[in-house]
C-alpha positions in Angstrom: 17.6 -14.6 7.5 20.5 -16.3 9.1 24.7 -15.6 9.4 26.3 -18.6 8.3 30.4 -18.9 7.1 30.1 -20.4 3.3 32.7 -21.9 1.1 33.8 -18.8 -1.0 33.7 -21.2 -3.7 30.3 -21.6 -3.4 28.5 -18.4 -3.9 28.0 -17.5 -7.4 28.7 -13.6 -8.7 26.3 -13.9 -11.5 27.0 -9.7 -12.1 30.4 -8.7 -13.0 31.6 -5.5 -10.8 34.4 -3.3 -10.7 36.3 -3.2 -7.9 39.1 -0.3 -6.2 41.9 -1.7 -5.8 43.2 -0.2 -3.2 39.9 -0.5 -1.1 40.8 -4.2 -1.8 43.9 -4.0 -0.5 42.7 -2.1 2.7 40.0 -4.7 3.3 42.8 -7.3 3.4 44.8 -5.7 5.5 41.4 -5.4 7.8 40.5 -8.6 7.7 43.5 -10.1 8.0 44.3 -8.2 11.1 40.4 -8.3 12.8 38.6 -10.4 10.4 35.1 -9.7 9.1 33.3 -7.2 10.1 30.0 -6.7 8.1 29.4 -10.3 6.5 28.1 -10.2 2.9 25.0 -10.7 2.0 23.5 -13.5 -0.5 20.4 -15.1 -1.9 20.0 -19.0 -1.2 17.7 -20.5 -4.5 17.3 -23.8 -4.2 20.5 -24.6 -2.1 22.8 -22.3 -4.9 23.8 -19.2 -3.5 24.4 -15.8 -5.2 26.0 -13.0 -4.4 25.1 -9.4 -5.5 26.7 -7.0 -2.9 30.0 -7.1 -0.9 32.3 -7.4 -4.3 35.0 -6.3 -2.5 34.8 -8.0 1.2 34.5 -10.9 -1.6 37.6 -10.3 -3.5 40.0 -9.8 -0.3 38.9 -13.0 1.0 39.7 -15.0 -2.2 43.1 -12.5 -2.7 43.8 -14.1 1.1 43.1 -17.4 0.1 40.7 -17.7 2.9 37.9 -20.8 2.7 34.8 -19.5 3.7 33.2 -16.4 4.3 30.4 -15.1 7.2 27.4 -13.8 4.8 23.7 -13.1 5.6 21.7 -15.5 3.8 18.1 -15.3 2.5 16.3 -17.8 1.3 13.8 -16.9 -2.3 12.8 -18.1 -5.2 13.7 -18.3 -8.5 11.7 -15.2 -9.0 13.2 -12.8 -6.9 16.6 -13.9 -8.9 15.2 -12.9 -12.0 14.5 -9.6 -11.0 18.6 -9.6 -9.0 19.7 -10.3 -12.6 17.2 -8.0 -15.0 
């Protein structure tokens, strides 16, 4: 597994989610103030990358308009995808 910052653009989110709104919003004000703390995690398959868990670090960095985003990346197959989306 390895941290890298990713286009937000670039990781998929495959599962809708519900999100609080005001956890958003409290994120935001976080992360605009300290930045990330925790970086999201997400599967790497065959150079696409999807995200299943941090919906809402995710959402307060595309409601701040911000670029890229630190996530823990693990490489698998096509496989272990299936099963993320089942």
């Amino acid at each position: 597994m390895r941290v890298a910052e990713l286009p937000v653009h670039q990781i998929r989110r495959p599962l809708p989610r519900n999100t609080d709104p005001q956890k958003v919003q409290d994120l935001m004000v976080s992360i605009a103030a300290e930045g990330l703390r925790e970086p999201i995690e997400v599967l790497e398959v065959e150079g696409e990358y999807y995200g299943f868990s941090g919906c809402h670090r995710y959402e307060a960095h595309q409601r701040l308009g911000l670029e890229t985003i630190r996530c823990r990346i693990r490489r698998a197959p096509r496989s272990v995808l299936a099963l993320h989306l089942a």
